[in-house]
C-alpha positions as CSV (number, residue, x, y, z in Angstrom):
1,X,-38.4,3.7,-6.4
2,X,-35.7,6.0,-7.6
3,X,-37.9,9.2,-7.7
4,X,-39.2,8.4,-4.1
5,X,-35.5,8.2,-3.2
6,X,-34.9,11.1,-4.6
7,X,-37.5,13.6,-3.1
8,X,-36.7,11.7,-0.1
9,X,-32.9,12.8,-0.5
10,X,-33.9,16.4,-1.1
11,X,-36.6,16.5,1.8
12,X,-34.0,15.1,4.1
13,X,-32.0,17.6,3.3
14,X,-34.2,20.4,3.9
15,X,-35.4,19.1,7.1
16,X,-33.0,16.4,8.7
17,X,-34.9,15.4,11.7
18,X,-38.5,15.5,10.7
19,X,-40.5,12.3,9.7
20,X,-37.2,10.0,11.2
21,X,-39.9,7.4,13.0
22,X,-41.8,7.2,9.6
23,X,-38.9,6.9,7.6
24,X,-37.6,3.8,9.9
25,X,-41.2,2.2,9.7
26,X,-40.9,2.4,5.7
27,X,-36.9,1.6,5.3
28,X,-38.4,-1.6,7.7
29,X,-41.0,-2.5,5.5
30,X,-39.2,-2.3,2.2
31,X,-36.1,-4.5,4.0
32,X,-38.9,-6.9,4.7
33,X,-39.8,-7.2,1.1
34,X,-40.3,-10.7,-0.5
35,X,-38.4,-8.6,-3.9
36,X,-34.4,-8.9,-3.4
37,X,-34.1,-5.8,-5.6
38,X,-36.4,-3.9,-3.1
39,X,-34.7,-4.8,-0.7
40,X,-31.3,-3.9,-2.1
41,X,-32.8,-0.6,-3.3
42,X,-33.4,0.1,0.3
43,X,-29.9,-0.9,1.6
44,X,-28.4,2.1,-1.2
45,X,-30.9,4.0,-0.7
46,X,-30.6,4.3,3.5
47,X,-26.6,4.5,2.5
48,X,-27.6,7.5,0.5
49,X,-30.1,9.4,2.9
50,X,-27.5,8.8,5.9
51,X,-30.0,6.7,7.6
52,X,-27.9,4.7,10.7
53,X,-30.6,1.6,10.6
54,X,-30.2,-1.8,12.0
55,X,-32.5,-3.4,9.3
56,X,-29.1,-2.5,7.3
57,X,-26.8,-4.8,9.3
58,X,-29.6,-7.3,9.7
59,X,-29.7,-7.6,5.4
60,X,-25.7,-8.4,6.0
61,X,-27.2,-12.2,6.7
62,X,-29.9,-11.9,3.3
63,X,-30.1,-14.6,1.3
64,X,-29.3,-12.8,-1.9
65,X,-25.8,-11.8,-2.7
66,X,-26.6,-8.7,-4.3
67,X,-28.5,-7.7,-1.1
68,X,-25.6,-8.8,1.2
69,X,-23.4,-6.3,-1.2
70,X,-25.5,-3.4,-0.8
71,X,-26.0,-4.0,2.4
72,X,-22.2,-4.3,3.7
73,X,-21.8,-1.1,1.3
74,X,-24.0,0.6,3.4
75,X,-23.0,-0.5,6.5
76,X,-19.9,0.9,5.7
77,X,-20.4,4.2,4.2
78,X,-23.0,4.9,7.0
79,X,-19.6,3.9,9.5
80,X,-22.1,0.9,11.2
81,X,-19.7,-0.9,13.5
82,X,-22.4,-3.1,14.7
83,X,-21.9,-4.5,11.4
84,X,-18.6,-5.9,11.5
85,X,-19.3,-9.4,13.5
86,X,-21.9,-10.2,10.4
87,X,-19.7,-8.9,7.8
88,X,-16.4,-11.2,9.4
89,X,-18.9,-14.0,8.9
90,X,-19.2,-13.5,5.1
91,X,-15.4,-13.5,4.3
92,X,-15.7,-16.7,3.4
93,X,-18.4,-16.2,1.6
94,X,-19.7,-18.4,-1.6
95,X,-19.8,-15.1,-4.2
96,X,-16.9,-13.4,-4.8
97,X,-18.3,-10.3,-4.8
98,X,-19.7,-10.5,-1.3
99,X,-16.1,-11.7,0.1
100,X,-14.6,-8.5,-1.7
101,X,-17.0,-6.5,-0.4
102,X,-16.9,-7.7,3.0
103,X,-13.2,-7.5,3.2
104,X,-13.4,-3.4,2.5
105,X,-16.0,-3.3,4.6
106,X,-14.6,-4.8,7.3
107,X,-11.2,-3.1,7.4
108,X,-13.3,0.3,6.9
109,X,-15.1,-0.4,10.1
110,X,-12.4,-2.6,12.1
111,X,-9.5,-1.3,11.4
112,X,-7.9,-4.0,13.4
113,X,-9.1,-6.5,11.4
114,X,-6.5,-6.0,8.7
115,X,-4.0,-9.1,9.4
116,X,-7.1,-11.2,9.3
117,X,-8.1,-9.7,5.8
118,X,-4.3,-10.0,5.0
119,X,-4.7,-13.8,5.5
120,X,-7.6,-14.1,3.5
121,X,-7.0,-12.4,0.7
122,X,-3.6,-15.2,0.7
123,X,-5.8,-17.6,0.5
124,X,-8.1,-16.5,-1.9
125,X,-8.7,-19.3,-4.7
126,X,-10.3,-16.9,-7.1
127,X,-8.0,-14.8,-9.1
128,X,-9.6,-11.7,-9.5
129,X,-10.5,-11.4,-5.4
130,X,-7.4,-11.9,-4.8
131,X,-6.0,-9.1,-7.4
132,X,-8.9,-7.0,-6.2
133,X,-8.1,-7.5,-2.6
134,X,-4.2,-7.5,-3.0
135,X,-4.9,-3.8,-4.9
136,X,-6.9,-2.9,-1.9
137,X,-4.8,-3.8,0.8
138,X,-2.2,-1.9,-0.9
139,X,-3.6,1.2,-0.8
C-alpha cells in the first residue's frame, strides 16, 4: 500500500485534477474494507494526497479506534468541517487516544468549540489526556 500511495502522491502532483472520479471510487473501496488497517491506510493516505472525501468523515463513526484516529487526523489536516458534529460525538470516547484526538481535531475545525473542550479536558479521569489536552489547550 505504501508504494501505491506513493506514486499516487507524485502523480497527483504532476497532474492534480486528472483521474479524481477514479481516485474517489478506489479511496471508497479501500474505506469499505473488512481490514481496519486498510482502512486506516486510506484515511492517512487521502490526508496525504489532499483528497476532501466524505468516506473520511464517515470512518469518524468506525468501529476501530485506530481508524477513528486516522480518520479525525485527516479530517482535520484536510480542514473537513463536515467532520466536527461526528468528531463532538467521540469526546467522550472509550480510548484515550481517540478523545485526544478528537479534542484537536475539533478545536482545529470549530474554533468555537474551545470552552467545551476546556470542560472536557477538566473532567478528564485519565492522567495523561488530561496532561496532553491541558498542554494543548495551552498553546
Amino acid at each position: 500500500n505504501d508504494s501505491i500511495y506513493s506514486r499516487l502522491r507524485d502523480a497527483r502532483k504532476r497532474y492534480p485534477d486528472s483521474g479524481a472520479p477514479e481516485l474517489a471510487a478506489a479511496f471508497g473501496r479501500l474505506f469499505g474494507s473488512i481490514d481496519r488497517r486498510v482502512r486506516r491506510g486510506a484515511a492517512q493516505a487521502a490526508s496525504d494526497l489532499g483528497l476532501r472525501l466524505e468516506g473520511v468523515i464517515a470512518l469518524v463513526e468506525d468501529p476501530e479506534p485506530s481508524v477513528r484516529t486516522a480518520a479525525m487526523a485527516a479530517a482535520r489536516a484536510l480542514s473537513l468541517s463536515a467532520a466536527a458534529p461526528a468528531i463532538l460525538g467521540r469526546l467522550d470516547d472509550d480510548d484515550p487516544d481517540v478523545r485526544v484526538i478528537a479534542a484537536l481535531a475539533l478545536i482545529a475545525l470549530r474554533p468555537a468549540e474551545l470552552a467545551r473542550v476546556n470542560r472536557q479536558a477538566a473532567e478528564e479521569d485519565c492522567g495523561w489526556v488530561k496532561r496532553r489536552l491541558e498542554s494543548a489547550l495551552a498553546k
